[in-house]
C-alpha positions in Angstrom: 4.4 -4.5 4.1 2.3 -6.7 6.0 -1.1 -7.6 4.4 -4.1 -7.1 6.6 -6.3 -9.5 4.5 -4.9 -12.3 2.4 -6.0 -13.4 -1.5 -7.7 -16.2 0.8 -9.5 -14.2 2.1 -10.9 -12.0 -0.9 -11.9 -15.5 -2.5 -14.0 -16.4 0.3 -15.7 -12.6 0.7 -15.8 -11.1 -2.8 -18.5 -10.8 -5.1 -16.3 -11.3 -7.8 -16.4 -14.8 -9.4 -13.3 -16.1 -8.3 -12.0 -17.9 -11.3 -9.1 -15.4 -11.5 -4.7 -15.3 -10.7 -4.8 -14.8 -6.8 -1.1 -13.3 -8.0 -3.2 -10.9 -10.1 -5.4 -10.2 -6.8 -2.5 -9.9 -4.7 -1.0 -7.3 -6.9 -4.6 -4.6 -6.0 -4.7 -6.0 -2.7 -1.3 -4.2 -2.3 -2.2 -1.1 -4.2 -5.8 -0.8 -2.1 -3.9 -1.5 1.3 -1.1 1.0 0.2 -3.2 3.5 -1.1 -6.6 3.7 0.4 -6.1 2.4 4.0 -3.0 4.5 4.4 -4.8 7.6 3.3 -7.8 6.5 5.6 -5.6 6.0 8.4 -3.3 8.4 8.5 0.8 7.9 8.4 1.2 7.1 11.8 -1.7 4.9 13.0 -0.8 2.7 9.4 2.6 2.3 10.1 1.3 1.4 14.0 -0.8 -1.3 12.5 2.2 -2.7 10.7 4.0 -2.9 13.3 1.3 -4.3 15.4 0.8 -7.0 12.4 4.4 -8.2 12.3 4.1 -9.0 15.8 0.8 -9.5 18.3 -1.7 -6.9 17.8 -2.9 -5.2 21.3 -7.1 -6.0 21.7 -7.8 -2.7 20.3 -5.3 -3.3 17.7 -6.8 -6.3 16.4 -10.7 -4.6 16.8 -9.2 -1.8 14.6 -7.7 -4.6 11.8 -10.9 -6.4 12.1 -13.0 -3.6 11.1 -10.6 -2.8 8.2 -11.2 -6.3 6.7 -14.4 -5.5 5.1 -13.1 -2.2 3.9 -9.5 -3.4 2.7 -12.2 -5.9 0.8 -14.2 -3.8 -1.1 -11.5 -1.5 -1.9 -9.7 -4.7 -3.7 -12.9 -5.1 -5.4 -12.7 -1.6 -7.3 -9.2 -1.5 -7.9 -9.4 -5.2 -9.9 -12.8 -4.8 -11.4 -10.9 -2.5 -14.4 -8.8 -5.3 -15.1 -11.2 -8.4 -14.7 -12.0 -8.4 -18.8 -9.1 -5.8 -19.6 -5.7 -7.2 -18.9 -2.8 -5.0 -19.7 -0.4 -7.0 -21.6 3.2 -6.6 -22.9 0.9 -6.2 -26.4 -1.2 -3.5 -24.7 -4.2 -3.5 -23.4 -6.7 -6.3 -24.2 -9.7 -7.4 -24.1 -10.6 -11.1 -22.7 -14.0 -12.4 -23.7 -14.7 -15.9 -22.9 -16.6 -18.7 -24.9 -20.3 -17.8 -23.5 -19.7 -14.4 -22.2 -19.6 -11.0 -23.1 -18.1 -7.8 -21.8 -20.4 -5.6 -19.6 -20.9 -2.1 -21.7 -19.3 1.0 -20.1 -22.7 2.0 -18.3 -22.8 -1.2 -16.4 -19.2 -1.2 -15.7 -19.8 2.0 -14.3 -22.4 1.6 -12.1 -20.8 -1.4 -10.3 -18.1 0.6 -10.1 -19.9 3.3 -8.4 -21.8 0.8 -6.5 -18.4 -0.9 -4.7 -17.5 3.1 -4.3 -20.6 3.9 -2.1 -19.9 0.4 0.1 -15.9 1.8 0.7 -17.1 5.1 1.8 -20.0 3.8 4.0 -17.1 1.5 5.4 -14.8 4.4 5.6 -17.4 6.6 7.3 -18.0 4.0 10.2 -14.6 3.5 10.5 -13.8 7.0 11.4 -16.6 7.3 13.4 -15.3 4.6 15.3 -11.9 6.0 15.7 -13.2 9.3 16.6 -15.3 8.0 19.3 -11.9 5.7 20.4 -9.7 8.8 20.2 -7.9 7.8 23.7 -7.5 3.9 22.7 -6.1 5.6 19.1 -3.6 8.1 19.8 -2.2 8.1 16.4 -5.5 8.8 14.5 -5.6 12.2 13.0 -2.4 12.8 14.6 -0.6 15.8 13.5 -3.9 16.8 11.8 -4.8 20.7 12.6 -8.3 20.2 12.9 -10.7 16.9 13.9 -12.9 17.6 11.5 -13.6 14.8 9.1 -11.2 15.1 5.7 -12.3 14.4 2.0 -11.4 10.8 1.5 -10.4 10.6 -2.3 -9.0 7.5 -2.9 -12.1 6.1 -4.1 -12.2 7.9 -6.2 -8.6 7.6 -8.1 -10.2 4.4 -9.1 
């Protein structure tokens, strides 16, 4: 598989403080590219993007990968927030508290939670909306789908 946004990347963009193991990011970076842009894009139009990535992306290829940056982003974002304080060690799960810090309560963790959430989906929404409106430049969107109608994009919400 063939990243469309690097841990790079992520440093420079996220809201996270970055003082993290870019292996660590890399690891959601996989699982949100994996799991939420394939189920946003569909089987076929992901795997065209791969195979557009591995080699030189077509103009509308590239405008398509360039609007998934910011999504691909955020989506990162709520799959490693979990994990920031809460590493899952060979020990178990376990809490990491610094020397002036403390963890955020459940609440709070929750609603930033809910708050990167909101930013995928208004990300996902456009995105669609741009695909939909693209249809002949995107031939593989919604292919094989029975209907055009919009689906229920849950994998925000696996998170």
């Amino acid at each position: 598989m063939i990243l469309i946004i690097d841990t790079q990347y992520f440093e420079n963009f996220t809201i996270i403080d970055t003082d993290f193991d870019s292996n660590k990011v890399n690891n959601h970076l996989v699982d949100a590219q994996e799991i939420q842009v394939y189920e946003l894009l569909g089987k076929d139009l992901y795997d065209q993007l791969q195979l557009a990535l591995a080699g030189t992306p077509t103009v509308d290829e590239q405008i398509l990968i360039d609007k998934l940056k910011p999504f691909l982003l955020k989506a990162t974002e709520l799959n490693l927030i979990p994990f920031l304080n809460t590493p899952v060690t060979a020990k178990g799960t376990q809490e990491r508290s610094g020397n002036n810090t403390t963890s955020a309560s459940g609440t709070d963790k929750g609603l930033i939670l809910d708050n990167v959430r909101a930013k995928i989906e208004v990300h996902a929404l456009r995105i669609a909306k741009f695909l939909d409106e693209n249809q002949a430049k995107y031939p593989n969107w919604r292919k094989g789908c029975k209907t055009n109608k919009p689906t229920f994009y849950s994998a925000i919400y696996g998170v």
